[in-house]
VOLUM-20096 format. One record per residue (C-alpha): residue in one letter; x, y, z. Coordinates in steps of 0.02 Angstrom, whole numbers, plus 32768, in hexadecimal, padded with zeros to 4 digits. Layout:
> A, X, Y, Z
...
This chain:
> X, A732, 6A3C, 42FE
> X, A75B, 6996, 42F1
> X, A6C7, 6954, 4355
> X, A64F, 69BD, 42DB
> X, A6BA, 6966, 4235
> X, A695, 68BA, 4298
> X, A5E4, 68EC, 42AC
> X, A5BA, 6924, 420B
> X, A602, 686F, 41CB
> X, A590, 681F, 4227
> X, A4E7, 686C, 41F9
> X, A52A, 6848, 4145
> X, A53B, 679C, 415B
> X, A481, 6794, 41B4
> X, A43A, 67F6, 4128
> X, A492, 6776, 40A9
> X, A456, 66E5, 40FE
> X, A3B2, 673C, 411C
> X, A3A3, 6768, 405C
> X, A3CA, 66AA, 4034
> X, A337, 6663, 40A6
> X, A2B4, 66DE, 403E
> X, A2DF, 669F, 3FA0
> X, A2CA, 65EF, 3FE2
> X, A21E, 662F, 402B
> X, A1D1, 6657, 3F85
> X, A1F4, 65A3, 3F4B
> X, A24A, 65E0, 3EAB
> X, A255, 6579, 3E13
> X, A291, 659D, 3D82
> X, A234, 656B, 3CD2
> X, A298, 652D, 3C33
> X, A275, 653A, 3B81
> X, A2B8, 6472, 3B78
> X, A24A, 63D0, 3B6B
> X, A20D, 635C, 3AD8
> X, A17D, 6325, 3A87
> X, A119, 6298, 3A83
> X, A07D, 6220, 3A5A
> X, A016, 61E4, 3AFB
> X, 9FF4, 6145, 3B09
> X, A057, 60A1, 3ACE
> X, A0F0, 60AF, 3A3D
> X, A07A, 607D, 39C8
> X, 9FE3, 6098, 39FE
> X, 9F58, 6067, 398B
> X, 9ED6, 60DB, 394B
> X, 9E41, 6093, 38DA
> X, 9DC2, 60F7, 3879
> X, 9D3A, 60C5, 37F9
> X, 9D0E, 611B, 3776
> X, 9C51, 6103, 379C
> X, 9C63, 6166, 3848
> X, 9CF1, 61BE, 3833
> X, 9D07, 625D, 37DF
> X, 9DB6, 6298, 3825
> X, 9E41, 6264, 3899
> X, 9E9D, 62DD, 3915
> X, 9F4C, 628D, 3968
> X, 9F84, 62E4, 3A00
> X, A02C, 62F8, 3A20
> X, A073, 630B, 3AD7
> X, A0DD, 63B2, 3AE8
> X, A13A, 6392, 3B91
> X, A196, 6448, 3BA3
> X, A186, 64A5, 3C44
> X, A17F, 6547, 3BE3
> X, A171, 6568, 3B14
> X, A1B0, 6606, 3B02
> X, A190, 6611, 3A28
> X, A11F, 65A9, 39B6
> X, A15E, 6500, 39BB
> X, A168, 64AE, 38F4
> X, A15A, 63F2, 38F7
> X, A191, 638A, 387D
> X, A142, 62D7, 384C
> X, A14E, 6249, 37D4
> X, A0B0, 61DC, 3781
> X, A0FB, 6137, 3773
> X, A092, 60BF, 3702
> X, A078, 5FFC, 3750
> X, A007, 5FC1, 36D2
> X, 9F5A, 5FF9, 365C
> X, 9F57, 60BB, 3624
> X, 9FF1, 6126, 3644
> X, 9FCC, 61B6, 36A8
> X, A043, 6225, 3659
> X, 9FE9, 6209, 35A7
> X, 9F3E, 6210, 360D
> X, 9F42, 62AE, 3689
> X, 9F71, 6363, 3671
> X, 9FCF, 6369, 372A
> X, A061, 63C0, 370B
> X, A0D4, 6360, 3783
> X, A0EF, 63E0, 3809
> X, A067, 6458, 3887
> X, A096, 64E4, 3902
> X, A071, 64CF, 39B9
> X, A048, 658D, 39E0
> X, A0B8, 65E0, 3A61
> X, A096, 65CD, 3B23
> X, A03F, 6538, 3B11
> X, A065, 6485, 3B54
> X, A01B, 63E3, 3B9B
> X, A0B6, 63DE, 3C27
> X, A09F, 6396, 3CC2
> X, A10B, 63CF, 3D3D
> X, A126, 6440, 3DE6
> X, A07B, 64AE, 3DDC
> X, A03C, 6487, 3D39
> X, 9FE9, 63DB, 3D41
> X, 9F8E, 63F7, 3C86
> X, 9FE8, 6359, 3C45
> X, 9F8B, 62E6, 3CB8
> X, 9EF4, 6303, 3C55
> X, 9F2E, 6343, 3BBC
> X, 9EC7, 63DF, 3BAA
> X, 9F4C, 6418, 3B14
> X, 9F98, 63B6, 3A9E
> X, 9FDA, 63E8, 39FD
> X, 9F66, 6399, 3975
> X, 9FA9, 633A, 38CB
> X, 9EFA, 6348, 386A
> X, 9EA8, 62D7, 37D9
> X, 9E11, 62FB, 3766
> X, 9DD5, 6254, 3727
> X, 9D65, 62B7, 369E
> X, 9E1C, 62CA, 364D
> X, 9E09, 61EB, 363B
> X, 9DCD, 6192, 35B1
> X, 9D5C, 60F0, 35B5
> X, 9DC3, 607D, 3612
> X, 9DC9, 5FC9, 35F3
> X, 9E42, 5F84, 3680
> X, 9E77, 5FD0, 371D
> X, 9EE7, 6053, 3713
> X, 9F80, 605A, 3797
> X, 9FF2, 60D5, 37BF
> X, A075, 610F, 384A
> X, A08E, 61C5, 386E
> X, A12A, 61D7, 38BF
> X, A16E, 6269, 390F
> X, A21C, 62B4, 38BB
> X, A251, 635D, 3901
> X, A22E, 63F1, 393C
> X, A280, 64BC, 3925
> X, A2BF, 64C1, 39C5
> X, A36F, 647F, 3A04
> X, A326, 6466, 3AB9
> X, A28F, 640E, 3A87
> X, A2AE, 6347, 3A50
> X, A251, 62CC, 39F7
> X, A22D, 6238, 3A76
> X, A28F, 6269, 3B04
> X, A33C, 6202, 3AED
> X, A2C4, 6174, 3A8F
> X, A26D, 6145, 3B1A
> X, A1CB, 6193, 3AF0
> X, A137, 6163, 3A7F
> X, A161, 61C8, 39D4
> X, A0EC, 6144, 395B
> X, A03D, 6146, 3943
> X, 9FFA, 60BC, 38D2
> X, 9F54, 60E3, 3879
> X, 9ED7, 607F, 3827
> X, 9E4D, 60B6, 37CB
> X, 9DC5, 603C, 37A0
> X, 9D70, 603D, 36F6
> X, 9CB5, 606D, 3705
> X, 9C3D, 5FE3, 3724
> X, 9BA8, 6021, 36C5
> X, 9B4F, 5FA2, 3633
> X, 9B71, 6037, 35CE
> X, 9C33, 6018, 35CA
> X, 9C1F, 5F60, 35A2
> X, 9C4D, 5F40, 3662
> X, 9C25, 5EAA, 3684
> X, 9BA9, 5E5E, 3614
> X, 9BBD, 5DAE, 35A1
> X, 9BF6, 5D05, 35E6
> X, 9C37, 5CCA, 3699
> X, 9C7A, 5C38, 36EB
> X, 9C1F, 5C1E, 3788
> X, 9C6A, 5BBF, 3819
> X, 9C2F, 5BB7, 38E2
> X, 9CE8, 5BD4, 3936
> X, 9C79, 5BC8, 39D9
> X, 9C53, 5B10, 39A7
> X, 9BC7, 5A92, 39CD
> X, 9B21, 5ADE, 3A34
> X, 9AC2, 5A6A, 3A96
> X, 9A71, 5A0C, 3A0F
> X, 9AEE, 5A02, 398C
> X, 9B4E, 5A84, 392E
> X, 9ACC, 5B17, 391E
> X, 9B0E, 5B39, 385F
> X, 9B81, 5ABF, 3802
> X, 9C37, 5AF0, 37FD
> X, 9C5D, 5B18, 373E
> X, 9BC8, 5B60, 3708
> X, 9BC5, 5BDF, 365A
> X, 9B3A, 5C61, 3696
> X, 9B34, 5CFF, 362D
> X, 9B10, 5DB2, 3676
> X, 9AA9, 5E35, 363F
> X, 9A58, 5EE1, 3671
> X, 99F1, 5EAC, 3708
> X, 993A, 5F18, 3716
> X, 999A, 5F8B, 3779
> X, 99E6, 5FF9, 36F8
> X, 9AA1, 5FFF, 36D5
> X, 9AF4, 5FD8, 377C
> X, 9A80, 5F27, 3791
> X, 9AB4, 5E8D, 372C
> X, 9A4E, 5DE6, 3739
> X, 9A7A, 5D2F, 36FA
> X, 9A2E, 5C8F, 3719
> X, 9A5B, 5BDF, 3755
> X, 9A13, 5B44, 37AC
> X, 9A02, 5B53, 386B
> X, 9A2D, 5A98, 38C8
> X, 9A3F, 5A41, 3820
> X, 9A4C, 59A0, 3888
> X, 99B4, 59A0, 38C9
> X, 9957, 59FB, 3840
> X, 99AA, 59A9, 379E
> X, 99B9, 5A4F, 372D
> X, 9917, 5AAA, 379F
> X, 98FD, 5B29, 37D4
> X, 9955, 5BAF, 3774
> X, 995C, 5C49, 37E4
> X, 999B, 5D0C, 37A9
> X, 9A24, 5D3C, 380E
> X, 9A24, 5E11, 380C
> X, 9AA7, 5E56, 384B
> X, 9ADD, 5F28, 3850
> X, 9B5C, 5F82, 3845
> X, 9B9C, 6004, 38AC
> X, 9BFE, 6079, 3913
> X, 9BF0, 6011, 39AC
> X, 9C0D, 5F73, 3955
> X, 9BAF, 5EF9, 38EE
> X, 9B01, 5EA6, 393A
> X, 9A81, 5E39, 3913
> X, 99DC, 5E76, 38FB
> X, 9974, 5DF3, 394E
> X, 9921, 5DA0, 3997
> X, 9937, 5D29, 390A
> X, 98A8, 5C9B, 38F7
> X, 98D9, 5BE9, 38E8
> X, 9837, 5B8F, 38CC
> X, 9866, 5B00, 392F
> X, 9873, 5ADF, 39F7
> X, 9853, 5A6C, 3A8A
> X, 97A6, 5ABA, 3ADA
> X, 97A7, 5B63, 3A79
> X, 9832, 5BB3, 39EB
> X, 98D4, 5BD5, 3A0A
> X, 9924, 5C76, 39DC
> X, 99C9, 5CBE, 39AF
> X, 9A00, 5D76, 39E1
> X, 9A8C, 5DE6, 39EA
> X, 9B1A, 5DCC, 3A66
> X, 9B9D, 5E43, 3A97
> X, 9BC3, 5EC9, 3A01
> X, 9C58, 5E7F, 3996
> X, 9CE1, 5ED4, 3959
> X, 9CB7, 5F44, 38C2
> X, 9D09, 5EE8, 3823
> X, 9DAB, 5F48, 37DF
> X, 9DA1, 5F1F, 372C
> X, 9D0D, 5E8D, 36FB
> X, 9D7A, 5DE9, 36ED
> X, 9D3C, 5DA8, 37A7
> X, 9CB5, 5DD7, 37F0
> X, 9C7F, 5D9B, 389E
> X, 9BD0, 5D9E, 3901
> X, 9B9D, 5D6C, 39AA
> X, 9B03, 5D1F, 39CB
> X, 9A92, 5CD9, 3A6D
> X, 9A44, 5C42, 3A3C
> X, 99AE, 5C01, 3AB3
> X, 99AA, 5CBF, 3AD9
> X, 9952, 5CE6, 3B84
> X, 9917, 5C19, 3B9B
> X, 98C2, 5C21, 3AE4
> X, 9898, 5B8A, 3AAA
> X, 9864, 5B28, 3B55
> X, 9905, 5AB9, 3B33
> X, 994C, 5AC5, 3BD5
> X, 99B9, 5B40, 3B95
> X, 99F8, 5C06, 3B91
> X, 9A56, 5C78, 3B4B
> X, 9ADB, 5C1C, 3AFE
> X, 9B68, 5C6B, 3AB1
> X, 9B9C, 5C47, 39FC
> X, 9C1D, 5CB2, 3986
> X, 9BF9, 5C9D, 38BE
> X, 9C8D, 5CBE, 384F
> X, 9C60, 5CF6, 37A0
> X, 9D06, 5CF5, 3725
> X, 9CF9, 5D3C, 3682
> X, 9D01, 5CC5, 35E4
């Protein structure tokens, strides 16, 4: 009898053991309802948008929770740094719902915050602006959420500020740049002499181009040329920058007439008080001067 008692605890204990090795076999993990939220990207990142381009923002925000079992409310703040408040300006009502089961975690097999396919958007309708003048900046900055076991930045050491900027619209329509302008040639001197004297008033209008183009004009090598020649500089606006549209004529030269063109797309102007343009002068040898494609930045700032 004995024996069979001393038996039967053994096959127990195998069967225990034995039970414990399955559950380690099926690699069982088990998923919380904790985790926080988050912007990608820097603490603050900066987001621009122009009015001319742009007719609406969407800001993700990072939800790093393995599992959301209910709709997840998110609270956030619009925090005014200068031009337009965006409480006075947009109808957001300071809070959206992430729905439930959805999440950009990244974590044992669920890799979906490596790419981001989800993120809980904050959305703006720019229709909802008026004519801006000046740029209009703003940080949105996360502030809470409706769950206990799902923080705002993660013990502060996550991004939770987004700074935005949105750019007044460049068009001749608005008044965007148009009157006068300082010009100066940060670049410097070109081969022969400054290629436009530091100082000069120059005043911009509509260029032929319609409402994105602006021209002005001012003396090319006024060393050399004592006040001539007077050449159009055209320049556009637009989403990819601000270009010239060249080639430009000179009217002077060594063995044939040297051009101006566009060089590498500047910056598209946030508000009109500086605008800058990149140029080739001697583009592609023109000119027989020995020369090509030289690089010069003009800086036009508004009178």
């Amino acid at each position: 009898m004995k024996n069979i008692i001393k038996l039967f605890s053994v096959i127990c204990l195998v069967m225990c053991f034995s039970a414990c090795d399955d559950n380690d076999d099926l690699k069982f993990r088990p998923t919380e309802n904790i985790g926080w939220i988050q912007f990608p990207g820097s603490n603050p990142a900066s987001l621009n948008y122009n009015l001319s381009f742009d007719v609406g923002a969407r800001v993700g925000i990072d939800v790093q929770v393995p599992r959301v079992e209910n709709d997840l409310t998110i609270g956030y703040n619009l925090v005014s740094v200068s031009g337009l408040d965006p409480n006075s300006a947009f109808s957001n009502s300071g809070s959206i719902v992430s729905p439930a089961g959805e999440s950009s975690y990244a974590g044992p097999d669920n890799s979906t915050g490596l790419e981001y396919t989800y993120l809980a958007d904050i959305e703006f309708d720019f229709t909802e602006l008026p004519v801006l003048t000046e740029p209009m900046v703003f940080d949105i900055v996360l502030a809470s959420t409706n769950d206990a076991g799902i923080q705002v930045g993660f013990n502060d050491e996550k991004p939770t500020v987004q700074r935005m900027t949105i750019c007044p619209a460049v068009e001749s329509t608005t008044g965007f740049a148009l009157g006068d302008y300082t010009l100066t040639v940060p670049t410097g001197d070109g081969p022969f002499g400054p290629q436009f004297a530091d100082g000069t008033v120059v005043t911009l209008t509509e260029g032929s181009g319609g409402e994105f183009t602006r021209v002005f004009q001012a003396d090319y090598l006024p060393g050399i040329g004592a006040g001539l020649p007077v050449v159009d500089v055209d320049f556009t606006f637009a989403q990819g920058g601000t270009t010239i549209s060249g080639p430009i004529s000179t009217g002077v030269g060594c063995g044939a007439e040297i051009l101006l063109d566009t060089g590498d797309a500047a910056d598209l102007p946030c508000g009109d008080d500086v605008i800058m343009l990149n140029l080739l002068d001697f583009v592609g040898g023109a000119g027989d001067c020995g020369q090509a494609d030289v690089e010069m930045t003009i800086m036009l700032t508004k009178i």
